[in-house]
C-alpha positions as CSV (number, residue, x, y, z in Angstrom):
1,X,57.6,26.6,-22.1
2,X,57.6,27.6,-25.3
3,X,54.9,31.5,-26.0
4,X,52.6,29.6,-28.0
5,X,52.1,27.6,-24.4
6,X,52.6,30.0,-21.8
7,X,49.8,32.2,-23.9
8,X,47.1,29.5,-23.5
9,X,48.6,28.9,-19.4
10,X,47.8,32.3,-18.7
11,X,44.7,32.2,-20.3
12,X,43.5,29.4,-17.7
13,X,42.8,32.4,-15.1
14,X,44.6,31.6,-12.9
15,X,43.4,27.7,-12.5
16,X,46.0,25.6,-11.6
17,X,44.1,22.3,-12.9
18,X,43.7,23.4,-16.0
19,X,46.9,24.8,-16.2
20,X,48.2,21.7,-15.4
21,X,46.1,19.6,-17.9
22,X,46.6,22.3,-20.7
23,X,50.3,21.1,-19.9
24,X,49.6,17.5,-20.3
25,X,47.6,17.8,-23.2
26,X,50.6,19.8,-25.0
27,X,53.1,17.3,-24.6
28,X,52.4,13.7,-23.1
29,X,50.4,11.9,-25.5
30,X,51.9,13.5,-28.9
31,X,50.0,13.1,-32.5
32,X,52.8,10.5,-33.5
33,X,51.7,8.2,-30.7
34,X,48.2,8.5,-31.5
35,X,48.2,7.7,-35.1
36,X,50.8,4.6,-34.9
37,X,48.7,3.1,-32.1
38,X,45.6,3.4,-33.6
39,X,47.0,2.4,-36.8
40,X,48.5,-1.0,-35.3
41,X,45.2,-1.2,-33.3
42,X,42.9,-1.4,-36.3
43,X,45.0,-3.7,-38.0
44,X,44.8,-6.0,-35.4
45,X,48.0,-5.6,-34.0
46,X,46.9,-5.0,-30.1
47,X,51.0,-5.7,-29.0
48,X,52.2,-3.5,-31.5
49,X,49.3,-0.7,-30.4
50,X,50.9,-0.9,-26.8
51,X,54.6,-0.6,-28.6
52,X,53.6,2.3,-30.3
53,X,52.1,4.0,-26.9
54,X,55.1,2.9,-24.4
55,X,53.3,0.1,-23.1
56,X,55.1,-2.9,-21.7
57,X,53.1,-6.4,-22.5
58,X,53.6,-8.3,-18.9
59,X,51.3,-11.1,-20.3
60,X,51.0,-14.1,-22.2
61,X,47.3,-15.3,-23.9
62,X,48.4,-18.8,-24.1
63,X,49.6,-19.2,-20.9
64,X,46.6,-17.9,-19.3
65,X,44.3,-19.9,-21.8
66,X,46.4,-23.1,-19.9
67,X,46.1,-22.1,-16.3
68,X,42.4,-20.7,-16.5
69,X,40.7,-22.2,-19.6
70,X,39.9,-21.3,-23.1
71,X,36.8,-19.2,-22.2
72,X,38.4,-17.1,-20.0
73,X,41.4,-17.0,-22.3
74,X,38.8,-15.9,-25.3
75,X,37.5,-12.8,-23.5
76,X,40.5,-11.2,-23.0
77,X,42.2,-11.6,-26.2
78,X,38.4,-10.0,-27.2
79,X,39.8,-6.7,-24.7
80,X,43.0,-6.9,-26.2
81,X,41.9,-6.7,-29.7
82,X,40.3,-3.5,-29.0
83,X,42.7,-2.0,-26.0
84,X,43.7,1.8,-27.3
85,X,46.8,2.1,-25.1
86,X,47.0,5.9,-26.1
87,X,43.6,6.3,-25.2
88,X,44.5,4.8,-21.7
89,X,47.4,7.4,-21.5
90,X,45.2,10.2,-22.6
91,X,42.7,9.2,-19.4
92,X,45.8,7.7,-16.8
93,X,45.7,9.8,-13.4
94,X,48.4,12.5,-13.3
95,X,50.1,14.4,-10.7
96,X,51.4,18.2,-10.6
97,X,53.4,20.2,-10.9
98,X,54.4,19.0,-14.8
99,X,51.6,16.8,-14.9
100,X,53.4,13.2,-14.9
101,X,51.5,10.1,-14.6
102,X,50.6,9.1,-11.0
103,X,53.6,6.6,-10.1
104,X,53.2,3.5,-7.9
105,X,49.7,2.9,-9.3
106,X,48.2,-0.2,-10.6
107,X,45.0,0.3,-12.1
108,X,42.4,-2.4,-12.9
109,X,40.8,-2.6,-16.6
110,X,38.9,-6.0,-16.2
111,X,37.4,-8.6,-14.2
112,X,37.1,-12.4,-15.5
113,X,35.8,-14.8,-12.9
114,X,38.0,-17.9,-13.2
115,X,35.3,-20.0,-11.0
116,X,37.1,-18.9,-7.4
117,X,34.7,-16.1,-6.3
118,X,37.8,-15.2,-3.8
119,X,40.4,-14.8,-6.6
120,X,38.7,-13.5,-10.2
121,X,41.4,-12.3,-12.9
122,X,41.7,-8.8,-13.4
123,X,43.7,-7.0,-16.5
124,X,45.6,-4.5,-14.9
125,X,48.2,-1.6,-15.7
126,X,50.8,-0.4,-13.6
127,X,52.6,2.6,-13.5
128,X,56.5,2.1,-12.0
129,X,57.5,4.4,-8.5
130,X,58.4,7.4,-9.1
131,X,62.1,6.6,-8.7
132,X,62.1,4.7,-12.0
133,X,59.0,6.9,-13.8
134,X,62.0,8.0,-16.6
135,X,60.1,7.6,-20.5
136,X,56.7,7.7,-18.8
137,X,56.2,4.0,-19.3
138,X,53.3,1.7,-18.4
139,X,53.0,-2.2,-18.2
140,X,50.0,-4.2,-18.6
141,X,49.5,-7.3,-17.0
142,X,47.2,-9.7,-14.9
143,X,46.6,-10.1,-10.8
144,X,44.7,-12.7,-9.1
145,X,45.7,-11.9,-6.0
146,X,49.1,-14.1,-6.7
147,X,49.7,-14.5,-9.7
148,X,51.3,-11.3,-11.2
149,X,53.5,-10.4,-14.1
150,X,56.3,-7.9,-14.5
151,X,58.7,-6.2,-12.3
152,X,58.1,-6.4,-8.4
153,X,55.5,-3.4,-7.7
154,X,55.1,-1.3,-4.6
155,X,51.3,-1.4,-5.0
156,X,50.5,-4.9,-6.9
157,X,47.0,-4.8,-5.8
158,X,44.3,-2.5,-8.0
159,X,43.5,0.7,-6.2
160,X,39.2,1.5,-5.7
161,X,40.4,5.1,-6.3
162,X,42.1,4.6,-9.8
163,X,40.4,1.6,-11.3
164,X,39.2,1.7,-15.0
165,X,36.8,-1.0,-15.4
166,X,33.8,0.2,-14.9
167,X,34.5,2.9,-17.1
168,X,35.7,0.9,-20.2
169,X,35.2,4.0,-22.2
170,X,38.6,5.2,-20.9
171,X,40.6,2.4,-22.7
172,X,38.1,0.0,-24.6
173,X,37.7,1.7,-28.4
174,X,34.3,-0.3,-28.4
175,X,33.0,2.4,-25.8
176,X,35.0,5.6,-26.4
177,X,32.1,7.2,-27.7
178,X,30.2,6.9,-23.9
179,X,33.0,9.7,-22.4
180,X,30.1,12.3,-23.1
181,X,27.4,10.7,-21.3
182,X,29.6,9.2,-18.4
183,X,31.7,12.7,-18.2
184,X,29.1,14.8,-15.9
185,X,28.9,19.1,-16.2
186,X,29.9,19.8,-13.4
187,X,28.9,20.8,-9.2
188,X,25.2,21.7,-9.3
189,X,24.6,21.4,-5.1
190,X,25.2,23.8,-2.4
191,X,29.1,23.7,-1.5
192,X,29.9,21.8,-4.7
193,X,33.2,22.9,-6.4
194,X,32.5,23.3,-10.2
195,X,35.1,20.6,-11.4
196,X,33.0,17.7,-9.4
197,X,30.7,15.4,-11.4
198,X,27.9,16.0,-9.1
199,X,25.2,15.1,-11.5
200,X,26.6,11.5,-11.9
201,X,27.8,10.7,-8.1
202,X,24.3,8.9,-7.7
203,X,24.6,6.8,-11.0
204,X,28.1,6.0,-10.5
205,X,27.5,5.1,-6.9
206,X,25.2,3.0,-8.1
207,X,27.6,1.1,-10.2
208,X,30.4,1.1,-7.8
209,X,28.0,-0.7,-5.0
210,X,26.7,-3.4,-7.7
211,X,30.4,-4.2,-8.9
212,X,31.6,-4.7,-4.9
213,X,28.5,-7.1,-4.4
214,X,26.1,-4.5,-2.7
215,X,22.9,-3.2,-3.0
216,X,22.3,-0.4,-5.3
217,X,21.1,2.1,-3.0
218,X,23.3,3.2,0.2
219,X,26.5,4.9,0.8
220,X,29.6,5.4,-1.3
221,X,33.2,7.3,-0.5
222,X,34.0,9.8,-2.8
223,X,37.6,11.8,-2.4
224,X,37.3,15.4,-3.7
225,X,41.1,16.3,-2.7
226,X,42.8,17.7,-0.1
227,X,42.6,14.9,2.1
228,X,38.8,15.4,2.1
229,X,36.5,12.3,1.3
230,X,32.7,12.8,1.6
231,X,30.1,10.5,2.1
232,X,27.5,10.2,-0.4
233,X,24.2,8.5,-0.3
234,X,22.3,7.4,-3.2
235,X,18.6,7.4,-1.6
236,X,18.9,11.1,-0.7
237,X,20.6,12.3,-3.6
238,X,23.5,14.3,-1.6
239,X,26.2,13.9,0.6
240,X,25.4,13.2,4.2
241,X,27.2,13.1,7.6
242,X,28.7,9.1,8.0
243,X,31.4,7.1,9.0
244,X,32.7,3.2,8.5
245,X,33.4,1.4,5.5
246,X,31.9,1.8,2.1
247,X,33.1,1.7,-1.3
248,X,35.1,4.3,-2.9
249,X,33.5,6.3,-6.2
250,X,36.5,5.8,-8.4
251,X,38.5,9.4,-9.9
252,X,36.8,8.4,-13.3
253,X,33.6,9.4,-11.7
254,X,34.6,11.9,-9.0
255,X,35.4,14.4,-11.4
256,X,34.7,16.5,-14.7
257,X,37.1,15.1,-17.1
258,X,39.3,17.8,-18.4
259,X,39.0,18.1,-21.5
260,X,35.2,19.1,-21.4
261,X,36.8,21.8,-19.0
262,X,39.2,23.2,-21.6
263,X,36.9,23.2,-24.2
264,X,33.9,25.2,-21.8
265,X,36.7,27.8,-20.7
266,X,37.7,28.4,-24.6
267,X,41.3,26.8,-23.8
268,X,41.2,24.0,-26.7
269,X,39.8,23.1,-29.6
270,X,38.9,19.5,-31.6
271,X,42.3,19.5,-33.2
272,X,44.2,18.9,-29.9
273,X,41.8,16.5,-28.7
274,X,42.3,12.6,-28.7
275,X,40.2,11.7,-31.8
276,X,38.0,9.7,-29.8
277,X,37.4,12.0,-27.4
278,X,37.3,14.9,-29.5
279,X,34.5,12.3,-31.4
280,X,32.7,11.2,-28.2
281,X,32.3,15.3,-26.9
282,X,30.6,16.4,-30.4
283,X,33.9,18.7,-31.8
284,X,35.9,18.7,-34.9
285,X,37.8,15.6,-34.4
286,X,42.1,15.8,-35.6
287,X,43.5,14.9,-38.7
288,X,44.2,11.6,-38.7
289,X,48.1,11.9,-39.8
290,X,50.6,14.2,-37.2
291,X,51.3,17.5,-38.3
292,X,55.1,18.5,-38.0
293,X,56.7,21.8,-38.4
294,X,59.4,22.1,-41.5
295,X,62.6,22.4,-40.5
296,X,64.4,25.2,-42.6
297,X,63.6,28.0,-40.6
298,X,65.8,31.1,-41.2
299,X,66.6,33.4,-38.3
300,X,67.4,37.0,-38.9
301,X,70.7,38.4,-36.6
302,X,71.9,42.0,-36.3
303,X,75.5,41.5,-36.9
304,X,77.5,44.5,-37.2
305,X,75.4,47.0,-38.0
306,X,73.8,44.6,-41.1
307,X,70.7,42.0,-41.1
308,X,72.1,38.8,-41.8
309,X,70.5,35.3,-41.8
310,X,71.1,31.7,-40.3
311,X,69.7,28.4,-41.2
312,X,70.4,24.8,-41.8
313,X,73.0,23.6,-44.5
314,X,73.4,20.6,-44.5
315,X,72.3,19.8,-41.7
316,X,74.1,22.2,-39.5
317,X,72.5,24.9,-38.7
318,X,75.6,28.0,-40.4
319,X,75.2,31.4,-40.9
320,X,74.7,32.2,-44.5
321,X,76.1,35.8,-44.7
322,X,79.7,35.3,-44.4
323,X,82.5,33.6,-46.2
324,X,84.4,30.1,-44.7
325,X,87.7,32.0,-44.7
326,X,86.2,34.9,-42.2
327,X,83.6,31.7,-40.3
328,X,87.2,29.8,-39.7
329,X,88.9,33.2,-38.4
330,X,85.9,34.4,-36.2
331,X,85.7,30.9,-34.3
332,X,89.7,30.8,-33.4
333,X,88.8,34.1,-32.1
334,X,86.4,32.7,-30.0
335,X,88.3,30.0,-29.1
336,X,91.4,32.3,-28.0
337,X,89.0,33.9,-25.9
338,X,87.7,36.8,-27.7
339,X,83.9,38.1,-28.7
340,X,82.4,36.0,-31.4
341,X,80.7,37.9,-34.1
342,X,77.2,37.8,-33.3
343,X,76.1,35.2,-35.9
344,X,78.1,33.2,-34.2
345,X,77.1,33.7,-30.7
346,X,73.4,33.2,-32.0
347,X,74.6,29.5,-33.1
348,X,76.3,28.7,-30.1
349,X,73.5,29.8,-27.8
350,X,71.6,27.3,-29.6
351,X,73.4,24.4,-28.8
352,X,74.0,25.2,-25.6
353,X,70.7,26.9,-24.3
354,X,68.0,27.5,-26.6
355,X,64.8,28.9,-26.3
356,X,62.8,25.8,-27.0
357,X,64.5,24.8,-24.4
358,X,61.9,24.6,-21.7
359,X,59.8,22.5,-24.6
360,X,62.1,19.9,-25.2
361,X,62.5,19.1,-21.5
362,X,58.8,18.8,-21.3
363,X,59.1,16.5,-23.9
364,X,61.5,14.7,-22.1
365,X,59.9,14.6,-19.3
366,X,56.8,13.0,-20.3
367,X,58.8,10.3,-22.7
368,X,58.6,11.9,-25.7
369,X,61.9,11.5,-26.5
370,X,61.4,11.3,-30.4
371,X,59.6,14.5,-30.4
372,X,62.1,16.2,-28.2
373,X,65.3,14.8,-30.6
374,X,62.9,16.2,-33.5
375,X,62.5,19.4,-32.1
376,X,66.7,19.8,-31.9
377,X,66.8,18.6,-35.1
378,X,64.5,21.1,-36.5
379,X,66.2,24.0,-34.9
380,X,70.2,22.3,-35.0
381,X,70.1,20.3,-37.8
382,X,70.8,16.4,-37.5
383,X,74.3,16.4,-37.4
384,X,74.6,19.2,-34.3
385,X,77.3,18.6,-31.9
386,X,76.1,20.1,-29.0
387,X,78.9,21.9,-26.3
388,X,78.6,21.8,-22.3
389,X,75.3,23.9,-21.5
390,X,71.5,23.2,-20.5
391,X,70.5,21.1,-23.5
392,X,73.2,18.7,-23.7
393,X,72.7,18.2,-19.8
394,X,68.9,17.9,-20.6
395,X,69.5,15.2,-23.0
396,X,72.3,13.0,-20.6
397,X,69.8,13.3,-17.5
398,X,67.0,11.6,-19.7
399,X,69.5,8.9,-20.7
400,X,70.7,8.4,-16.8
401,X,67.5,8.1,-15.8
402,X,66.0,5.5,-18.2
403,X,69.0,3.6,-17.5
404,X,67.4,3.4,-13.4
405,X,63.7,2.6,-15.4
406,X,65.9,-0.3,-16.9
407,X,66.8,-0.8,-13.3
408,X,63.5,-1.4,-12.0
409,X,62.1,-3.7,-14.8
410,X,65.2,-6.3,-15.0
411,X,64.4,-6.5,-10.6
412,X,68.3,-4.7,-9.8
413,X,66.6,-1.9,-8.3
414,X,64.7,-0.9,-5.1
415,X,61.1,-0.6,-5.7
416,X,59.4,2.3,-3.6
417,X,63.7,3.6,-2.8
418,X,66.5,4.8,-5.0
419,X,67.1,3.2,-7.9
420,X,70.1,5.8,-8.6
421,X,72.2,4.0,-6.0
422,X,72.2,0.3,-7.4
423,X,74.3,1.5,-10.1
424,X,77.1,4.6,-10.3
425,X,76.6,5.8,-14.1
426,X,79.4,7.9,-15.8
427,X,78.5,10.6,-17.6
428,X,78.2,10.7,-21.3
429,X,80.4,11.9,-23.6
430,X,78.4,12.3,-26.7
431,X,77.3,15.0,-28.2
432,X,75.3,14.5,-30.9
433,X,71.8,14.9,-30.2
434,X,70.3,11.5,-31.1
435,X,73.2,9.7,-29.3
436,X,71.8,11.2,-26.4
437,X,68.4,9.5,-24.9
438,X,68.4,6.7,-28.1
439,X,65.2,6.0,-29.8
């Protein structure tokens, strides 16, 4: 992880959820995503949005205007128009230790009765198993109980725990500026860990029990973790001793979201905030345009007894304190098995092992793979050949494993099993960086 990062982890006293969230917050929704969706989104472009945030479209207006009606058809182009995808990724549940989104879960956003009171429509998003999770990707489509769009999915039916629409805040631009009210401060009862909404179980239980048909008042489930799920009872305010059936308080509402965590324990600020959330909780909201570091960046080397300096030419990163004729007889040196100079070794460590390292494959890992590539090219140059070592391995596992995400979404694999068995892929061969995991 790169210091900037581990200074702000250690800073989370010791709590592992924010810890992990500080993670997720560094690297899995980056600034570029942000401001393309939102640009596409505002012009109107709700397919390009989705694009821009790594959403796959699973579903067709036109056809759904044919096979439910024109009303029906009207509303959710209405949703679409306003759907912030990156928004939606910002909010999606996650899972430790790095923080990825929670695979095998499809997640509903909307409801649109289609005259069936047995089968309504419902706007869904899926995440793929965890087998073919590669470039963190997410697909959007409709369920009816049948009807359902995309690759075959392990869990086509929305979950109670991780559904979305009744908090449209979450995705819907319309109601991003809600998150504060809806987002609770945390436990305020007896026994009541301080990241559970506590002050909003009642309201939300509420809501839950109205949207499954019930009377407001009565019982709701609500999962606080470790296999735990209380009971909680809106006419008494608390949780009580039950058992049987009731409907489950979605995540949304179980919880404090994180961000108003991070910003109570000091560990971020507006400018790493979602806009619209940074908008909805009162702070300094981003700058609307991604901020990039320059590439350029000279690094000082003690090289035989003298301070000498490397940097990019060219777009290689060379060292700048010695002639061709002595660079040429130092690396067949090297090659013939003796000790590089250390301006040299400096420039091969690079490539092979660098100490961004850890960054880039967080990057990776989350399907950033534009920001990873730009953060070799800052420190490498664009035209780096990169040798045998940790990076270039880095780079080949992202590609092997999008090619299994590829897998899952044309049907060749095995949902819920091992997609890396369909398929024996041979290991690449190329070594410059952006022939690695393409754009």
């Amino acid at each position: 992880m790169l210091p900037a990062t581990e200074a702000r982890t250690s800073a989370a006293t010791g709590d592992d959820r924010l810890a992990l969230w500080l993670r997720v917050r560094e690297f899995a929704v980056p600034p570029t995503m942000i401001d393309t969706a939102t640009v596409r989104r505002e012009a109107g472009d709700w397919a390009g949005a989705c694009a821009a945030a790594r959403v796959d479209v699973d579903l067709d207006p036109r056809d759904l205007a044919r096979t439910y009606g024109d009303e029906l058809a009207r509303r959710l182009r209405s949703d679409l128009r306003y759907f912030a995808p990156d928004l939606l990724r910002w909010h999606m549940p996650r899972v430790g230790p790095d923080g990825l989104l929670r695979p095998g879960v499809t997640s509903a956003l909307a409801r649109y009765e289609t005259g069936d009171p047995r089968r309504p429509l419902h706007l869904v998003v899926r995440t793929p198993p965890a087998w073919a999770d590669a470039g963190q990707r997410i697909s959007l489509t409709v369920w009816d109980g049948a009807l359902s769009g995309g690759p075959a999915h392990p869990h086509p039916r929305p979950s109670p725990r991780f559904r979305f629409d009744l908090h449209r805040h979450l995705w819907d631009a319309r109601r991003a500026g809600e998150l504060a009210e809806r987002a609770g401060s945390g436990g305020c009862a007896p026994d009541a860990e301080p990241h559970w909404a506590v002050d909003r179980w009642a309201v939300e239980a509420r809501l839950v029990r109205e949207a499954e048909g019930l009377a407001p008042d009565g019982l709701a489930g609500v999962r606080v973790g470790g296999g735990r799920c209380l009971a909680f009872d809106t006419r008494e305010g608390c949780v009580v001793q039950a058992s049987g059936h009731f409907p489950l308080l979605p995540d949304a509402a179980t919880w404090v979201p994180p961000d108003r965590e991070l910003l109570r324990a000091g560990l971020i600020d507006g400018d790493r905030l979602h806009p619209l959330v940074a908008e909805a909780l009162g702070v300094r909201a981003p700058q609307s345009a991604a901020v990039r570091e320059s590439a350029g960046h000279t690094h000082l080397v003690d090289c035989r007894g003298e301070r000498h300096r490397v940097a990019l030419v060219d777009g290689v990163l060379s060292p700048l304190d010695h002639e061709p004729a002595e660079i040429h007889r130092e690396s067949l040196l090297a090659a013939l098995g003796g000790p590089p100079m250390p301006c040299l070794q400096v420039i091969d460590e690079a490539h092979r092992d660098p100490v961004s390292l850890p960054g880039i494959r967080e990057r990776l890992a989350h399907g950033d793979y534009t920001g990873a590539l730009d953060v070799v090219e800052d420190l490498l140059g664009r035209d780096a050949r990169l040798g045998e070592g940790p990076l270039r391995d880095a780079l080949e596992t992202a590609v092997s494993r999008r090619i299994d995400h590829g897998l899952y979404r044309s049907g060749l694999g095995e949902p819920g099993g091992s997609g890396t068995k369909v398929l024996k892929k041979p290991r690449s061969v190329r070594s410059h960086p952006r022939q690695a995991p393409a754009r």
